[in-house]
N, C-alpha and C positions, 0 to 999 in steps of 0.2 A: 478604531484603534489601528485598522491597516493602512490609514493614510497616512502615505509619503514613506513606508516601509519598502523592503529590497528583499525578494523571496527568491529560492533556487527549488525547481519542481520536477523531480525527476519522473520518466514516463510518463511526461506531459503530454506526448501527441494523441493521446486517445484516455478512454475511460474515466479513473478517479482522477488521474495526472491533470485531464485536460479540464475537468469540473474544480479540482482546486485552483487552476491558474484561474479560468474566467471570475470565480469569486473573489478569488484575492483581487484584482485588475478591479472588479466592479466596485471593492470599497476601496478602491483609492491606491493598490499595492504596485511596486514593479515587480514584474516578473520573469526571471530567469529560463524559459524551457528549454528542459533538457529529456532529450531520447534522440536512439537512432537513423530515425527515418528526418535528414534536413528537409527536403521539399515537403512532408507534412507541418514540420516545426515552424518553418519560413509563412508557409500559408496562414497557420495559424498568430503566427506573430502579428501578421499582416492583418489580421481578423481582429486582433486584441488592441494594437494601436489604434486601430480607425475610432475606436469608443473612444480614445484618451492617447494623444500621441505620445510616441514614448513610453509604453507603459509596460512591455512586452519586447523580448527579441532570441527570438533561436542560438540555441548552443549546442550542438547538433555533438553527441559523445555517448557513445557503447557503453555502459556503465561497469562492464568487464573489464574496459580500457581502463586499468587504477591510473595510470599514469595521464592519459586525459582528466580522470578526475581530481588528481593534484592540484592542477595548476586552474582548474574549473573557478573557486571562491573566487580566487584572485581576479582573476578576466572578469567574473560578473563586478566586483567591487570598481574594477578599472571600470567598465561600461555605466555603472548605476550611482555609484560614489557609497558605495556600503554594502553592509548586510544583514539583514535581522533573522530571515528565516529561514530554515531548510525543512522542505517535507522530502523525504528519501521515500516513493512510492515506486520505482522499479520493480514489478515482478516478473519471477518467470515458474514453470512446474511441468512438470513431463510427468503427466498420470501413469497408472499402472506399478505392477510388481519391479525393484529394482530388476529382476533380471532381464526386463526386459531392454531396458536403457542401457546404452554405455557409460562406463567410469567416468569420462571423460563430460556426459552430458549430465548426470547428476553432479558432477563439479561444478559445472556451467550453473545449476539452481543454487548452490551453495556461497558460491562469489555472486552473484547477483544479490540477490534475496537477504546474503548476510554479511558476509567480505565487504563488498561496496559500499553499501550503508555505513557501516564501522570508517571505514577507508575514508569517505566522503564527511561524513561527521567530523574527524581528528580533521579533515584539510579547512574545515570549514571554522572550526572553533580559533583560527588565527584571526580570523576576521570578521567572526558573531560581534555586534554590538550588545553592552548590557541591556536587558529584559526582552534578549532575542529567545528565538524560539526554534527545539530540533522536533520534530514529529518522524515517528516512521509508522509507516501500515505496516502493520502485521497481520493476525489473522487470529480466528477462533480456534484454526487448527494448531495454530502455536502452544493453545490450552491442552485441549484434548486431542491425541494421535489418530488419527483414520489413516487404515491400510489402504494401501494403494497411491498413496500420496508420500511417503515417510520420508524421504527428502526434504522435498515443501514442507512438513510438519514441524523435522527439524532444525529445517533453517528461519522458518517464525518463530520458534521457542526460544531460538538464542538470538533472536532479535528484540525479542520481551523481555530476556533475562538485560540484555544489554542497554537498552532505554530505560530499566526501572536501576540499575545500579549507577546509567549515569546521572541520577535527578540530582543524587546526592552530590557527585561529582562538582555539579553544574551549578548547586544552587548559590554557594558564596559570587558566585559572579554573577548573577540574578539572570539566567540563562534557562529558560524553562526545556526539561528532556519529557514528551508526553509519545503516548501509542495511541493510535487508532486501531480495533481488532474488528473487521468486517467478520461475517459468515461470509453469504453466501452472495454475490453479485452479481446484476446480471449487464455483464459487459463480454467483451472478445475473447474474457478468459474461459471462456466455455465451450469454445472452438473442437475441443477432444470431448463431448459429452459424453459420446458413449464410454470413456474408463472414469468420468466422475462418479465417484462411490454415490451410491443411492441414500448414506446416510447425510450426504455434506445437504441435499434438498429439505431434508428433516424440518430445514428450521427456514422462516420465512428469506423470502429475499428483498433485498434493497438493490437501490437505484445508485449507480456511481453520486449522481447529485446528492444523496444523504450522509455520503459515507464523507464527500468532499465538505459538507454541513459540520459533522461531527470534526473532521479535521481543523475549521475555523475554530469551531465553538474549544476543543484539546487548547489553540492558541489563546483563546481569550482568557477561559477558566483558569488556565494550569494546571487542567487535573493530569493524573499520571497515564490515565487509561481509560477510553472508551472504548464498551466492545458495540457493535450493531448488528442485530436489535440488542436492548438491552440484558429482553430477557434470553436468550441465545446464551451473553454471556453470563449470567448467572448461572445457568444449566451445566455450561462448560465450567464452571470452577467446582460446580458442586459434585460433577464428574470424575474431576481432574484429584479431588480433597475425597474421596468418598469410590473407589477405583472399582469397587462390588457393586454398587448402586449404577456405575458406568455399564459394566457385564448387562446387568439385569436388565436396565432399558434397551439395549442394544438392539434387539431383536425388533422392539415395538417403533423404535426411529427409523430403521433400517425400513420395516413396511410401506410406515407416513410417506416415505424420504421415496421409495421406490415408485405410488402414486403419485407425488410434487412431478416426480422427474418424466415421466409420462408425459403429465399434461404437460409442463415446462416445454417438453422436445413439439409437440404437437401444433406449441401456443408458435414455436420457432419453425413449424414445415418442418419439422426432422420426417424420415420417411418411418420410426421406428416408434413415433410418438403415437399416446392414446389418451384421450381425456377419460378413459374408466378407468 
């Protein structure tokens, strides 16, 4: 079904960005990459054409930048002759207690993670074809709050609130609005390990390539929301619906979550890591 479709993939150069573009490209999609770093964008474009020329090309935009992302739809529609899909996957998260960040750099997680998404969705909807498709990653933490994150928490929560209110929005134009909700990943975003709460390891990890899986499959299905792993998300709604039963486990995730992270650091050379 993605052949000869027009995709826009934000935080493309690395991670889930980069596993939803090579998918979409391998059945048949164009694709739009967009993040910061051009010379990785460019290389990788360069990577993606050689399977299918044409298929792939760098658009190289800070996703902070709103006013780069305005005029973003458009330029890929000039370059590809359309548009069907936007996955809005940009992240960003400065772990730790807010006091330790600046005002200024928790805004920064706030216009990324939820500002841009919103901003980039309205520029794109001039130019969505009917039975196009908006996905955005969110997260499990969007469900359930973990301290030490509460910015990140809060800018996934109203990126969920905002993809489930615009299905409604979206659907007389036959535009599907779907969430992907990872745990826990193991990609670059783990860079700060040491202030990753011991409860986020709790729960099994996936591979950017599952999460970019579950992303195609959002498009194909329609459904509203996939969390990964499944049961992860179950756990988190029942958390989330049930706020005593969150308390109570707390203590025994927090354990699990503090051995995962151990081995995790150990399996990665961290110097802090222990496989007991």
């Amino acid at each position: 079904m993605f052949d000869g479709k027009v995709a826009i993939v934000t935080g493309a150069s690395s991670g889930i960005g980069l596993s939803v573009a090579r998918k979409l490209v391998a059945e048949g999609a164009k694709v739009a990459l967009v993040a910061r770093t051009k010379d990785a964008l460019e290389r990788i474009a360069r990577e993606l054409s050689a399977t299918r020329e044409g298929s792939a090309a760098a658009f190289p935009c800070d996703v902070k930048d709103l006013e780069g992302l305005r005029t973003l739809p458009a330029r890929v529609v000039e370059r590809f002759g359309g548009l069907d899909i936007l996955v809005n996957n940009a992240g960003l998260n400065h772990r730790g207690p807010i006091a330790r960040h600046s005002p200024d750099a928790l805004a920064d997680i706030i216009t990324t993670n939820l500002t841009a998404p919103i901003f980039l969705t309205r520029a794109a909807l001039e130019h969505l074809r009917p039975g196009g498709a908006v996905v955005q990653v969110a997260s499990l933490a969007g469900m359930v709050p973990v301290p030490g994150e509460a910015t990140y928490c809060a800018s996934k929560a109203g990126i969920r609130a905002f993809a489930r209110a615009l299905s409604e929005e979206l659907a007389a134009a036959g535009i599907h609005s779907g969430i992907v909700s990872p745990g826990p990943v193991d990609t670059g975003f783990f860079a700060e390990i040491d202030d990753v709460p011991a409860i986020v390891f709790s729960q099994p990890m996936s591979t950017a390539d599952q999460i970019a899986d579950a992303v195609l499959t959002c498009i194909r299905t329609r459904q509203t929301e996939i969390a990964v792993p499944a049961a992860s998300g179950y756990l988190a709604t029942a958390a989330y619906v049930l706020p005593k039963l969150a308390t109570g486990i707390r203590p025994l995730l927090e354990r699990k979550g503090a051995k995962a992270k151990r081995a995790y650091m150990a399996k990665k050379g961290h110097p802090q890591g222990s496989a007991s």
